[in-house]
C-alpha positions as CSV (number, residue, x, y, z in Angstrom):
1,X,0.0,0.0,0.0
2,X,3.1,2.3,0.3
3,X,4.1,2.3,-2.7
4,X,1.0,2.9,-4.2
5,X,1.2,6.3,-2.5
6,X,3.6,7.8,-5.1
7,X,1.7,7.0,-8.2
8,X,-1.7,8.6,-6.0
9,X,0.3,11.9,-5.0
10,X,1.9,12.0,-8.8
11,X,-1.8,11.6,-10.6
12,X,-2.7,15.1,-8.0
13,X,0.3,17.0,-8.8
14,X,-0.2,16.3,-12.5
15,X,-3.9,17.3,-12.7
16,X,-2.6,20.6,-10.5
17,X,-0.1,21.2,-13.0
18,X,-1.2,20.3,-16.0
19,X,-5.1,20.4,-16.1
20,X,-5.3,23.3,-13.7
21,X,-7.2,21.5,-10.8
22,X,-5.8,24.3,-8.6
23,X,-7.2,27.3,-10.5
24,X,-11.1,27.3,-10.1
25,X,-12.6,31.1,-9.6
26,X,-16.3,29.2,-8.1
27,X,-18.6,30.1,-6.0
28,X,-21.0,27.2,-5.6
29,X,-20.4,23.4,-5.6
30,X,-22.3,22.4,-9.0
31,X,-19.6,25.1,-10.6
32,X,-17.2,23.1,-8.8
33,X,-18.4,20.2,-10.0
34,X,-18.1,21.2,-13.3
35,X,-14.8,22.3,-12.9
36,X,-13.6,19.1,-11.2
37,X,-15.5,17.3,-14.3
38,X,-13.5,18.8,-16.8
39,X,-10.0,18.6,-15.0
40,X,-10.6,14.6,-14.1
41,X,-11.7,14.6,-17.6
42,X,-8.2,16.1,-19.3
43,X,-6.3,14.5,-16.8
44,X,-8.1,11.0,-18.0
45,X,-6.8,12.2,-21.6
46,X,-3.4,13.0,-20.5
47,X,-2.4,10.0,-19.4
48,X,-3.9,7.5,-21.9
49,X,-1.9,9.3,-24.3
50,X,1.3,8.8,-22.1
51,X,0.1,5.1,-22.0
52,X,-0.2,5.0,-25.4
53,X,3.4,6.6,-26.7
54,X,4.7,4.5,-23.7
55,X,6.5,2.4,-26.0
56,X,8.0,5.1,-28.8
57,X,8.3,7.7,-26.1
58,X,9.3,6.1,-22.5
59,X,9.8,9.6,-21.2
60,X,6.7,11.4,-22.2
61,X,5.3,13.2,-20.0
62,X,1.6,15.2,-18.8
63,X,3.9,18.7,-19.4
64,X,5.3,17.4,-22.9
65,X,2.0,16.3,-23.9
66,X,0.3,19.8,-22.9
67,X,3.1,21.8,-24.4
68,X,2.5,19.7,-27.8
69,X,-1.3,20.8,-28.0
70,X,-0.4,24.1,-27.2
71,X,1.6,23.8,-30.3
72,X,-0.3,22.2,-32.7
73,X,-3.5,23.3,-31.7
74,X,-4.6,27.3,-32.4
75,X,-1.9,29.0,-31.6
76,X,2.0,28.4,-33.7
77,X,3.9,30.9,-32.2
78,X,7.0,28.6,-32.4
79,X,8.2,25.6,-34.8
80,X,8.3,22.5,-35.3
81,X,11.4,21.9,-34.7
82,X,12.2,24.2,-31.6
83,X,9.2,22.2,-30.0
84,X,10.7,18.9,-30.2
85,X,14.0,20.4,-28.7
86,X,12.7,21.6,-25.9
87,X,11.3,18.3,-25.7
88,X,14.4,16.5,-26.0
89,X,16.5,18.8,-23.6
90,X,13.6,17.9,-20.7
91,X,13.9,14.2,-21.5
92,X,17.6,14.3,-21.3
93,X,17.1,16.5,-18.2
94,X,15.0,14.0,-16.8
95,X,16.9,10.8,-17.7
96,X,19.7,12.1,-16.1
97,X,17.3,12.9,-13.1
98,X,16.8,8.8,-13.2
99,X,20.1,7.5,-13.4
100,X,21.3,9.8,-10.4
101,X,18.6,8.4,-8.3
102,X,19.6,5.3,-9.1
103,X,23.3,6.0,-8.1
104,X,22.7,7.8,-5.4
105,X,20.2,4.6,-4.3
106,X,22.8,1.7,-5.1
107,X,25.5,4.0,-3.4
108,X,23.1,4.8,-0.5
């Protein structure tokens, strides 16, 4: 059951993060509702798209996956290119992230 505690307090901090759970304006619990609705909602779509790029795109993230609809949807404000590196430069970030924990656990 302790373990499972992670992935419960990850799923919060990414629907904070990245579907705005944390920034409702309401004033009465069916607006709420609604609000809470919508985030679970995203949230639900974020990570079935990680599930599903879990294979070509092990480090794919609720972030990378928001940053790439803010690209390709409405707005193109930067390319294609410069999208994917700032991509890349966050998964190396991250792998390196991985492999220190790792040293520091097997060190530890």
């Amino acid at each position: 059951m302790q373990g499972q505690r992670f992935f419960v307090e990850r799923s919060f901090q990414d629907a904070k993060e990245t579907a705005g759970m944390d920034h409702y304006q309401v004033r009465g619990w069916l607006a709420w509702h609604h609000h809470m609705a919508m985030v679970m909602m995203s949230t639900l779509f974020l990570l079935e798209t990680r599930m599903e790029q879990k294979e070509p795109h092990p480090l794919l993230s609720c972030p990378d996956i928001a940053k790439l609809l803010a690209h390709f949807l409405p707005r193109r404000d930067i390319t294609h290119e410069e999208v994917f590196r700032q991509m890349n430069v966050r998964h190396r970030q991250r792998q390196a992230y991985i492999d220190s924990a790792y040293k520091r656990q097997s060190d530890g």
